[in-house]
KENU-640651 format. One line per 10 residues: number of its first residue (from 1); their letters; for each residue x, y, z of N, C-alpha, C. Coordinates in Angstrom, 1 decimal, always signed. Layout:
// residues N
NUM> a> X Y Z X Y Z X Y Z ~ ...;
***
This chain:
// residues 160
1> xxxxxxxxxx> -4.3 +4.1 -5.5 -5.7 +3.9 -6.0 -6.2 +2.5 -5.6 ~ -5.2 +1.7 -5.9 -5.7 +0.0 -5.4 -5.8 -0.4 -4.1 ~ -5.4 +0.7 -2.9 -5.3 +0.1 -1.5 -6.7 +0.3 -1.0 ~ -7.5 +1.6 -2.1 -8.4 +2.0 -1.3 -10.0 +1.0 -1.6 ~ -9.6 +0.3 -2.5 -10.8 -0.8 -3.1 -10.7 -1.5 -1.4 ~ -9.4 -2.4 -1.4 -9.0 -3.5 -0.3 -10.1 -2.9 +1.0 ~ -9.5 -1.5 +1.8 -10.1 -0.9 +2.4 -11.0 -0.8 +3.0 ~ -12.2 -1.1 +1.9 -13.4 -1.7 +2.2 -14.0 -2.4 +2.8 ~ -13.0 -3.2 +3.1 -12.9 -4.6 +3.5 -12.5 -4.9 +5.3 ~ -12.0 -3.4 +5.6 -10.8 -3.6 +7.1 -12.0 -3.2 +7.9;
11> xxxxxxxxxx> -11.5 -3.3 +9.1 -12.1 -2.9 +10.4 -11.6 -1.7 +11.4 ~ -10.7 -1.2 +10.8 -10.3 -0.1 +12.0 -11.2 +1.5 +11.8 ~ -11.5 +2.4 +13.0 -12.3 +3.1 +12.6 -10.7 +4.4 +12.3 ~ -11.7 +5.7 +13.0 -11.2 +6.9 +13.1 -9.9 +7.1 +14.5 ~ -10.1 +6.2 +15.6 -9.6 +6.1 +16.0 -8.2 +5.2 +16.1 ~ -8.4 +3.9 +15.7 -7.4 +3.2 +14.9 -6.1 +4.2 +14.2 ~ -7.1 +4.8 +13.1 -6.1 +5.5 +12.7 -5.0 +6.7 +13.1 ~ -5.5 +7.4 +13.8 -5.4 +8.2 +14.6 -4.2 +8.2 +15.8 ~ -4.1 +6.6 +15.9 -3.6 +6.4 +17.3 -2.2 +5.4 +16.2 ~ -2.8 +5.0 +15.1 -2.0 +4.2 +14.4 -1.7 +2.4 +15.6;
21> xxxxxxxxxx> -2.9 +2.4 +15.5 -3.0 +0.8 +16.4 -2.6 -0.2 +15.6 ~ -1.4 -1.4 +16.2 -1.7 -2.6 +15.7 -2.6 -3.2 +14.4 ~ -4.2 -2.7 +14.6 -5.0 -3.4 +13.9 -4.7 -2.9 +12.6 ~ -4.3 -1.0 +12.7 -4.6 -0.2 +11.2 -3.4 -0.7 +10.5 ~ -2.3 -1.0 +11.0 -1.3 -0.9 +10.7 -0.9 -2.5 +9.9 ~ -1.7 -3.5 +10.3 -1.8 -4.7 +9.8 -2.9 -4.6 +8.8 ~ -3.9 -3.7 +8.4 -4.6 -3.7 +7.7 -4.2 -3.1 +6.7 ~ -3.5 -2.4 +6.8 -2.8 -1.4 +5.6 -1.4 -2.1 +5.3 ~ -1.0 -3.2 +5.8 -0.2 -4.2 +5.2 -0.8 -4.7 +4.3 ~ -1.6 -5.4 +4.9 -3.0 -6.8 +4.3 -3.4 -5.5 +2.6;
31> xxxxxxxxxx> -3.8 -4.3 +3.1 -4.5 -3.4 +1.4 -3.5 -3.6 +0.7 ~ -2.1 -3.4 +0.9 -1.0 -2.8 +0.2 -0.3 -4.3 -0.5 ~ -1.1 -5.2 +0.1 -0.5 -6.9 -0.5 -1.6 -7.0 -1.7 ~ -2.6 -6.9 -0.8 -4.2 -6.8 -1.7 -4.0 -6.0 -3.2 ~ -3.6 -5.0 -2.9 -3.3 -4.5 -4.2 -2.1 -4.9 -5.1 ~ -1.4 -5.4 -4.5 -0.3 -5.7 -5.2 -0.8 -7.2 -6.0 ~ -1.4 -7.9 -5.0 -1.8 -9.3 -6.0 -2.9 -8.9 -7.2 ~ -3.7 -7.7 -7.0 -4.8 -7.6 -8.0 -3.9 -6.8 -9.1 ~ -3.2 -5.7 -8.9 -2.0 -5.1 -10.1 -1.9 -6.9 -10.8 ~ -0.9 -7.5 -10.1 -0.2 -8.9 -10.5 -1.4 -9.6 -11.2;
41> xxxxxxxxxx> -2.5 -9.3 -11.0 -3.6 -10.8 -11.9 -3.9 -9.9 -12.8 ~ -4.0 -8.9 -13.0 -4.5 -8.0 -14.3 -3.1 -8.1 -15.6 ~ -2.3 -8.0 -14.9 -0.9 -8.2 -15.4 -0.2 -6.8 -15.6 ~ +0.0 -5.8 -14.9 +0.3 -4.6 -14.2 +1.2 -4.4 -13.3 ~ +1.7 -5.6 -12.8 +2.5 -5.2 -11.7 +4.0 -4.6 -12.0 ~ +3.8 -4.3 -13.0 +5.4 -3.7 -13.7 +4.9 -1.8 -13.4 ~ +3.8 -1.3 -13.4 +3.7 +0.2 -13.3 +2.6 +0.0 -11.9 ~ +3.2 -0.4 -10.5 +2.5 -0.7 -9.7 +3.2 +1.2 -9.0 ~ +4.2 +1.6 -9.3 +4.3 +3.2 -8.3 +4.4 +4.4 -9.5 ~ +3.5 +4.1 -10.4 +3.0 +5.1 -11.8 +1.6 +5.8 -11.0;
51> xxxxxxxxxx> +1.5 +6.8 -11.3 +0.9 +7.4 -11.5 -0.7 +7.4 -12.5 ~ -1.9 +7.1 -11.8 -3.0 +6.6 -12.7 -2.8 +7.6 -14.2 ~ -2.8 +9.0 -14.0 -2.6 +9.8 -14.6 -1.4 +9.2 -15.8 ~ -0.5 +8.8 -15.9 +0.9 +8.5 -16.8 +0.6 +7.2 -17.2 ~ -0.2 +6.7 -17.3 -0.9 +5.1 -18.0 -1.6 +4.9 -19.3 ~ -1.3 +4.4 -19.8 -2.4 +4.0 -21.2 -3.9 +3.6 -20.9 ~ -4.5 +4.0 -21.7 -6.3 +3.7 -21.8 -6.5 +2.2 -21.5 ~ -5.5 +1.3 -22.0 -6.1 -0.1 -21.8 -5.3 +0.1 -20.5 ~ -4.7 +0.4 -19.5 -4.2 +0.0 -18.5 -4.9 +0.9 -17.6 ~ -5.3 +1.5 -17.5 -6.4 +2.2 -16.8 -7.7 +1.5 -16.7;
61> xxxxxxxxxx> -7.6 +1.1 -18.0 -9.0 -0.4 -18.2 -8.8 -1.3 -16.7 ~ -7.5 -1.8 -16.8 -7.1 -3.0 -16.1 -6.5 -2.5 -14.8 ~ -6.8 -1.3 -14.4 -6.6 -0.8 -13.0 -7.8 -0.5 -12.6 ~ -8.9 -0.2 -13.0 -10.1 -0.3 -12.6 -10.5 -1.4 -12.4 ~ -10.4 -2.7 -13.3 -10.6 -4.0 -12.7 -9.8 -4.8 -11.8 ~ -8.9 -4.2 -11.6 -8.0 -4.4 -10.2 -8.8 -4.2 -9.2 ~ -8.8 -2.8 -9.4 -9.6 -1.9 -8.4 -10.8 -2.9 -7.6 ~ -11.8 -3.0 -8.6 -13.1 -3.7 -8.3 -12.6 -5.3 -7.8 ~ -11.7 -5.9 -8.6 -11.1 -7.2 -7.6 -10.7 -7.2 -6.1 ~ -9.9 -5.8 -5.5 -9.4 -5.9 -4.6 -10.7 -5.5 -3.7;
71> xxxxxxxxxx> -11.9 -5.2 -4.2 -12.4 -5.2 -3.1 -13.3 -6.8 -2.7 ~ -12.6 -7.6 -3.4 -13.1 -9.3 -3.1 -15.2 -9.5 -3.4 ~ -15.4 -8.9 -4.6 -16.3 -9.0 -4.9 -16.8 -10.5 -5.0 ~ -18.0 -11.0 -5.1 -18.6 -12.1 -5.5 -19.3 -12.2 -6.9 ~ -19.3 -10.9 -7.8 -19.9 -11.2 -8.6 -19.1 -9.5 -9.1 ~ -18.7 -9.6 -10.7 -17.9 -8.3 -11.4 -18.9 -7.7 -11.8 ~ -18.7 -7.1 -12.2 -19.8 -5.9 -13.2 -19.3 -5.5 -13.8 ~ -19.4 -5.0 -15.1 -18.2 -4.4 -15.8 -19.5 -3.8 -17.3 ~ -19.1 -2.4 -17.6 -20.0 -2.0 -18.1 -19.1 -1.4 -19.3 ~ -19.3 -1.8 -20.1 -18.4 -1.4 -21.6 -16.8 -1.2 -21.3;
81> xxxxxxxxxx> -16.2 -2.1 -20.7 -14.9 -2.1 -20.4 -13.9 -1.6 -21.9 ~ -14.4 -1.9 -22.8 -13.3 -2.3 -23.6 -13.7 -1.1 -25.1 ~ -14.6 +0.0 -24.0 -14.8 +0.8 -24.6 -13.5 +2.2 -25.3 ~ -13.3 +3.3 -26.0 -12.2 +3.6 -25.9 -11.0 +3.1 -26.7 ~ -10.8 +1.8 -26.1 -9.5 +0.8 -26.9 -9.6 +0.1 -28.2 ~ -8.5 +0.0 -28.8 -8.1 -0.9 -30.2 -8.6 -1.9 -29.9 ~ -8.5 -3.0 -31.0 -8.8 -4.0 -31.2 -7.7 -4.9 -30.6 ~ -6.7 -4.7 -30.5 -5.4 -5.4 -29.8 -5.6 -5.1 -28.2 ~ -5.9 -4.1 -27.7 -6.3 -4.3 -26.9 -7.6 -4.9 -26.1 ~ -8.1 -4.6 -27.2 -9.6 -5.3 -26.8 -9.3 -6.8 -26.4;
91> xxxxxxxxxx> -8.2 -7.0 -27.4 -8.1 -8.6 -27.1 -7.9 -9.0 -26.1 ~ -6.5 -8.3 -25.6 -6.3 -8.5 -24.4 -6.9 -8.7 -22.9 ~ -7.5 -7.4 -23.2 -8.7 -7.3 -22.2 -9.6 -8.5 -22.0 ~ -10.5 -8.9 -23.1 -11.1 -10.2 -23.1 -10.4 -11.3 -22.5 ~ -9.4 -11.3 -22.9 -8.6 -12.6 -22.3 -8.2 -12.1 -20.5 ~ -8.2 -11.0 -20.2 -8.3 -11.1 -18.7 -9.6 -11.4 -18.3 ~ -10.5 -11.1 -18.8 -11.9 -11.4 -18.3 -12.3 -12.7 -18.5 ~ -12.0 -13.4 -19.2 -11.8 -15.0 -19.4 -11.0 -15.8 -18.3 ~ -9.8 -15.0 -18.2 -9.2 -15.3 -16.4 -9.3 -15.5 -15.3 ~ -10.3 -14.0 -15.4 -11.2 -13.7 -13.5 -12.4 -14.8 -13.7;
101> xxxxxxxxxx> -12.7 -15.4 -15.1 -13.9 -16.2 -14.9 -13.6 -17.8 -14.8 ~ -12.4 -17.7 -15.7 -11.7 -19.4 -15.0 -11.2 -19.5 -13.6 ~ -11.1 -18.1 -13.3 -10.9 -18.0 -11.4 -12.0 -18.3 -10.8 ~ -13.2 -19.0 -11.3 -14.1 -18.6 -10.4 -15.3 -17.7 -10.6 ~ -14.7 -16.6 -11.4 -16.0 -15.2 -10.5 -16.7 -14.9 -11.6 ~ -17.9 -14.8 -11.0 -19.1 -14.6 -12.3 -19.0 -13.1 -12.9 ~ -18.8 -13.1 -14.0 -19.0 -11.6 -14.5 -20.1 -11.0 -15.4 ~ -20.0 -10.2 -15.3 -21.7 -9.9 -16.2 -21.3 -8.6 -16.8 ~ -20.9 -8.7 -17.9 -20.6 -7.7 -18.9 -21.5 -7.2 -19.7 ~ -21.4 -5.3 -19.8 -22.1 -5.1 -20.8 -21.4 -4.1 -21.8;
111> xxxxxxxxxx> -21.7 -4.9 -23.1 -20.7 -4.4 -23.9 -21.2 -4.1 -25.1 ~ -20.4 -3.4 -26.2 -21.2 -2.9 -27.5 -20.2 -3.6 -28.5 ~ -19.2 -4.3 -28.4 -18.2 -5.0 -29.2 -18.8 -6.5 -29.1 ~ -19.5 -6.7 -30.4 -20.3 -8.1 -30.5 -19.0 -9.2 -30.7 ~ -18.1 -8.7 -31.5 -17.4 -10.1 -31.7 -16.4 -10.0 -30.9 ~ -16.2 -9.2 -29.7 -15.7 -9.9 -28.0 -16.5 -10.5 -27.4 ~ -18.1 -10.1 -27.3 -19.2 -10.7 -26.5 -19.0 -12.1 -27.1 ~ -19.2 -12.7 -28.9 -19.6 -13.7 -29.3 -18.2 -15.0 -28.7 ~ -16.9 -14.1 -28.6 -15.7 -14.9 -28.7 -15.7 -15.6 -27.4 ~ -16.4 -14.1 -26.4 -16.3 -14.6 -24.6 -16.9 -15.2 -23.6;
121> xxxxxxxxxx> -18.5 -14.8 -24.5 -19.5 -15.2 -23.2 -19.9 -16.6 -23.8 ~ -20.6 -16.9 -22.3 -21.1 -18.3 -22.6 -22.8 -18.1 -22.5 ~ -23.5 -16.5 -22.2 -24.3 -16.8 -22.5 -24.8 -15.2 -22.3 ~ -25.4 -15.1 -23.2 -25.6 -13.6 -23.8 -26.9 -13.0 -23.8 ~ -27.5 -12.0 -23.0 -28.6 -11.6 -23.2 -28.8 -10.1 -24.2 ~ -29.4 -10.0 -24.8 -29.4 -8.6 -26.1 -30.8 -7.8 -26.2 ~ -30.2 -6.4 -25.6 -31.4 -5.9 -25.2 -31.3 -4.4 -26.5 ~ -32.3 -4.2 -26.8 -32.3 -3.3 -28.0 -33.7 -2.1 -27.6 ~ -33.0 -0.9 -26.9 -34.0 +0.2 -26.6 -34.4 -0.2 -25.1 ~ -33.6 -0.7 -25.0 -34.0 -1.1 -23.1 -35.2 -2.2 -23.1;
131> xxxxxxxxxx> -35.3 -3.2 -24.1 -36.1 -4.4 -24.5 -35.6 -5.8 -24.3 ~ -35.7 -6.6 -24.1 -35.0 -8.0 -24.3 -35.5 -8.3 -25.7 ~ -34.4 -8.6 -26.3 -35.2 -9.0 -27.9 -34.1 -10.9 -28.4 ~ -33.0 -10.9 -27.5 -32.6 -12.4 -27.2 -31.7 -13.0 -26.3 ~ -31.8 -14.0 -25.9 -30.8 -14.5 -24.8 -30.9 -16.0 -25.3 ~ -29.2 -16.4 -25.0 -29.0 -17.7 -25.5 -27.5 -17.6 -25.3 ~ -26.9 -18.6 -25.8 -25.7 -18.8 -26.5 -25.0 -18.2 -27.1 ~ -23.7 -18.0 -27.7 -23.3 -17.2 -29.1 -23.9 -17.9 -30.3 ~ -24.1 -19.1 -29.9 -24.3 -19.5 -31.5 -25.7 -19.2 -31.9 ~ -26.7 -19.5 -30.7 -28.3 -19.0 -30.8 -28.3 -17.2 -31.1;
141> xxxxxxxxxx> -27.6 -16.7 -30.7 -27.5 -15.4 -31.0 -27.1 -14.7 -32.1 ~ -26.1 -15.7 -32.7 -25.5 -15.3 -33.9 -26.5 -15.5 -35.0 ~ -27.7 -16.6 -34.5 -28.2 -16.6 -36.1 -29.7 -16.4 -35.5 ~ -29.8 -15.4 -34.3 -31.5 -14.9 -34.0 -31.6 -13.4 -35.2 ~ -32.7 -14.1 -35.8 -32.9 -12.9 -36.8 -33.3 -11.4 -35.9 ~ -33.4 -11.4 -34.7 -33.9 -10.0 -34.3 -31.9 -9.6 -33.8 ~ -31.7 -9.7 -33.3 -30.1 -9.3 -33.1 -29.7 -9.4 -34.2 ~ -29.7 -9.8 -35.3 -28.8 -9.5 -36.6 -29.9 -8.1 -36.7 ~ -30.9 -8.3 -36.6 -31.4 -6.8 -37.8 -30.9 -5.6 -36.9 ~ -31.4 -6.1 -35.5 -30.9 -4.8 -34.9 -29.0 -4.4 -34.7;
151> xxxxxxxxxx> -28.4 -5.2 -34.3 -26.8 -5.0 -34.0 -25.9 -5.6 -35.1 ~ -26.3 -6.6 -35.8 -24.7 -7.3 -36.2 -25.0 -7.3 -37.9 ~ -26.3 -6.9 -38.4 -26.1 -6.4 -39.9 -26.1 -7.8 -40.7 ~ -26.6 -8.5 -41.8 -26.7 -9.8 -42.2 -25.7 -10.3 -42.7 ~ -24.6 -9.5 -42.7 -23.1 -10.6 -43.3 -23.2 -10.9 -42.2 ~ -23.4 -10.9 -40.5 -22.5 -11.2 -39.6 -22.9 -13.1 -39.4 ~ -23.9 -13.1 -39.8 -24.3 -14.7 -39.3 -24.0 -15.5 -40.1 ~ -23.2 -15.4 -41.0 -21.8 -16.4 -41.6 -20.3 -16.3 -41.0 ~ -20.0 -15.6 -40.6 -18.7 -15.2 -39.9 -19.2 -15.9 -38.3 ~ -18.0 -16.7 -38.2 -17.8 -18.0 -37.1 -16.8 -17.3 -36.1;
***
């Protein structure tokens, strides 16, 4: 599944392949490394010849974000990743995404788990019915009275 993110990336056509040239054959080295370092940074590389099918929900999480790393993106996207999963894993997850971002790469998450957003991002925009209703900080966000009434409920803006 991971060689075919890299992929995207090569130059050989129909013919390349076909003829199995030099170029394909070094490119499908280069995916098959590609993949192996993006398994290794998610922290996967122990069920690297498993079957996507025979994996856990949070590891499927984290082979999709493989996935989208190995095609050497400039910017993640990641749209309710941590959807699905426990809270133990949620953890985890966050803290990979805290990873790819101390590596460097901008990510732009959208997620429905406020106290992963408040623990992770550095800067949060909150849109309620397809509206913008705030953008700031976690801590401007934690105590904007329109995001408490709409998402986080009025205990939340004492809990740090």
């Amino acid at each position: 599944n991971l060689i075919v993110g890299h992929r995207l990336r090569t130059r050989s056509g129909l013919l390349d392949v076909l003829l199995r040239t030099r170029r394909c054959k070094a490119e499908e080295r280069a995916c098959r490394e590609k993949a192996r370092d993006a398994l290794n940074f998610v922290g996967l590389s122990n069920i690297e010849a498993r079957s996507a099918g025979d994996i856990t929900q949070e590891e499927r999480k984290r082979v999709a974000i493989a996935l989208a790393l190995a095609t050497e993106p400039a910017l993640l996207l990641l749209d309710e990743p941590a959807g699905g999963i426990n809270p133990e894993e949620t953890d985890g997850l966050a803290e990979l995404i805290r990873k790819i971002a101390t590596a460097g790469m901008t990510v732009c998450l959208v997620e429905h788990k406020m106290n992963m957003i408040m623990n992770l991002a550095d800067k949060i925009m909150v849109l309620d019915h397809g509206e913008k209703i705030a953008e700031g900080t976690p801590a401007e966000i934690r105590t904007n009275q329109a995001v408490i009434d709409a998402y986080l409920g009025s205990d939340h803006a004492d809990v740090q």
